[in-house]
N, C-alpha and C positions, 0 to 999 in steps of 0.2 A: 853358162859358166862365164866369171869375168877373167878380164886378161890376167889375175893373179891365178888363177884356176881354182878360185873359191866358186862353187855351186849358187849360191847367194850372195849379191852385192845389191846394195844400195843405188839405186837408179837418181843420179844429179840430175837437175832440169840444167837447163843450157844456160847463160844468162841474158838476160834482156837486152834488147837495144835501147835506149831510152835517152832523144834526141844526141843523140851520138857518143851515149859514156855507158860504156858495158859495167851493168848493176845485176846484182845477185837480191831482188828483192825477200826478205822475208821480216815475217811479223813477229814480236817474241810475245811469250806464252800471255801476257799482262794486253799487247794491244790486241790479240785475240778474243780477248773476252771483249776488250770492249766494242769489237766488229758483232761479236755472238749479240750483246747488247741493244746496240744500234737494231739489227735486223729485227731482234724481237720486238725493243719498240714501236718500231717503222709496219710491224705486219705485212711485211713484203712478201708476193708471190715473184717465180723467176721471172715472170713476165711481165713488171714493172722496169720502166725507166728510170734511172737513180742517175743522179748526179754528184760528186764530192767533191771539198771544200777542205784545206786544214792541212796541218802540218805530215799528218802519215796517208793524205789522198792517192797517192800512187799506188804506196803499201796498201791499201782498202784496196782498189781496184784490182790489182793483181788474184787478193785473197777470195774480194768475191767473183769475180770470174773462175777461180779455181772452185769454189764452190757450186757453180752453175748458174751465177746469175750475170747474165751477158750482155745486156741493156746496161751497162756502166759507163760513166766517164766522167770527166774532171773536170771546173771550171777551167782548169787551161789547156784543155782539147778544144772542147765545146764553145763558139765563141757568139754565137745566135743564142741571145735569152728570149725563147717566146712560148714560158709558159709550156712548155713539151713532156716536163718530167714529172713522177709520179711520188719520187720522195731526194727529200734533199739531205745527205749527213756533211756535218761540220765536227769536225775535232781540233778541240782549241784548247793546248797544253800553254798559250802562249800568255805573256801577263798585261796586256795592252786592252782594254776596253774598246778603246777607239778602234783596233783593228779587227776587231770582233763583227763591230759592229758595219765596218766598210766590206769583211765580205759578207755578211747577212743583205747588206743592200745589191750586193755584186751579185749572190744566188737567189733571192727571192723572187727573181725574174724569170728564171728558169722552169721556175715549180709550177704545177697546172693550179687550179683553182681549190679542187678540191685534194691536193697531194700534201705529203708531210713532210717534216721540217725535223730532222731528227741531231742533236748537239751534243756532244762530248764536252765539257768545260773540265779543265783541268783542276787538282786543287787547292784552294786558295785563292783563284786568279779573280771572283768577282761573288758577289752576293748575289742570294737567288733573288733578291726583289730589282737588283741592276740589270741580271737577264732578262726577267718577267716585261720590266720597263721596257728593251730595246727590243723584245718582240713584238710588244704591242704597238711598239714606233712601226712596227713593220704588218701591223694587220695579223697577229699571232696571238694564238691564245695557247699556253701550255694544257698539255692533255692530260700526259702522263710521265713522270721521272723514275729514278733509282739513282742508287749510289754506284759508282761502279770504277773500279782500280784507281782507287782514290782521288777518283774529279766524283762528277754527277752525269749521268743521262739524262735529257729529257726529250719528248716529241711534241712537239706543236702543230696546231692547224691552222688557217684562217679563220679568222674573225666570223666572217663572214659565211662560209661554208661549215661552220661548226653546228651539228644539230640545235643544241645547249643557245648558241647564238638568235636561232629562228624561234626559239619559243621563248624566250625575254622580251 
């Protein structure tokens, strides 16, 4: 029973601490999909290390740990890029190129060899042959995309580590 003496209530999570400002994280029904999105791209098991990047990183990391994948964290926890994780997301609602492109160089240190590279681009904010370019600045070849809550997904891999790459 809750204290109004209703049988059934609604159980609130508490809210977060998050560097000292009490936050009520949650995702709405639109950046959800694009979390669903990402994961399916990315073919993550729980027991992958992820990394994130981007404007709703926090909100990710909350939603997938609430989902059970527990290996998460954010370019600004994690401050050692060596190469340790197994997939990287980026969500980039933002309309700057340039800054697209400074955290691609910020996380792609992070990601192991053979890990993937999974992007949210919002939409409008760039051409797919602009991305295409500044993955390949980065040793990335795109794998696989979709359209998704009105940007694009896509998943990348290294160059170098791509099957497709070894038999060229």
């Amino acid at each position: 029973m809750d204290r109004r003496g209703g049988a059934h209530s609604r159980v609130m999570s508490p809210p977060l601490r998050f560097d000292g400002v009490m936050t009520q994280p949650a995702l709405i029904p639109s950046d959800e999909r694009i979390v669903d999105t990402m994961i399916g791209l990315a073919r993550i098991a729980k027991s992958h290390r992820i990394i994130l990047a981007g404007s709703i990183s926090f909100e990710m990391f909350v939603e997938l740990h609430r989902r059970g994948y527990l290996r998460v964290t954010t370019t600004r926890i994690c401050h050692v890029p060596c190469g340790q994780h197994d997939v990287a997301f980026i969500t980039w609602p933002g309309p700057s190129f340039g800054v697209l492109e400074a955290a691609l160089d910020g996380l792609v240190h992070f990601l192991s060899a053979a890990g993937v590279l999974v992007i949210w681009v919002g939409p409008r904010q760039m051409s797919s042959r602009a991305l295409r370019l500044a993955l390949k600045k980065f040793g990335f070849r795109i794998e696989s995309g979709t359209r998704c809550e009105g940007g694009v997904a896509i998943s990348a891999r290294r160059i170098e580590s791509s099957p497709l790459a070894s038999v060229a």
